[in-house]
N, C-alpha and C positions, 0 to 999 in steps of 0.2 A: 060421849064427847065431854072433855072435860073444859070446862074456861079457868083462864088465868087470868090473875085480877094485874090489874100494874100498879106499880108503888105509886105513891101518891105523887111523887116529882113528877113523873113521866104522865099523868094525867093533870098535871097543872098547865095552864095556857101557856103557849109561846109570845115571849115577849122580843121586842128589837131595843136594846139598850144603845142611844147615841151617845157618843163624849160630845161636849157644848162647850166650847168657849164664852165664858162669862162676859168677857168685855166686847163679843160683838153680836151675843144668841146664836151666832151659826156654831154647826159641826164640824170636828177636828175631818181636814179631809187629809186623804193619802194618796198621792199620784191621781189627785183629782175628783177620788171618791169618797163620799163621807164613809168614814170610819162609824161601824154597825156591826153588834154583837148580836146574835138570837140566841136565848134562853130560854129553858123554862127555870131556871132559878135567878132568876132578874138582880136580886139586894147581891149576892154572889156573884156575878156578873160584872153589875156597875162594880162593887170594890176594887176588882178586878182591874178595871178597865181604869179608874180613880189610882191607884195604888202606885208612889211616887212622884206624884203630880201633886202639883201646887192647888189648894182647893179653893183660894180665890181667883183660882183662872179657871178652873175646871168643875163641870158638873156633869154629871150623869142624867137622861131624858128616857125614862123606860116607857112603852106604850105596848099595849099588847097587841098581837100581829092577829087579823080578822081568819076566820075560821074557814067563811063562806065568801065568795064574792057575789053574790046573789043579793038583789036590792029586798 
């Protein structure tokens, strides 16, 4: 049996990038849901997500998404 290794991207953690409105800390929401990218390439991601937007209104909140739910 042979194993294959996986690129490094794909063994990096999964993150959840939110967009954050500056002037009030919440999330940009959309038909009522907050607006939530998951990545494993998060800095990619947020620019992404940043990209045309005004960056005194806008920021990006990257947190990495738990592996286990187990206490």
């Amino acid at each position: 049996m042979t194993s294959t290794r996986l690129p490094a991207q794909a063994r990096a953690t999964l993150c959840a990038i939110t967009l954050i409105d500056r002037r009030t800390g919440r999330p940009h929401r959309v038909n009522g849901a907050a607006l939530v990218a998951l990545s494993r390439d998060p800095d990619t991601a947020a620019a992404e997500l940043l990209a045309g937007r005004d960056p005194r209104v806008w920021t990006a909140r990257i947190q990495p998404v738990p592996t286990s739910t187990r206490p």
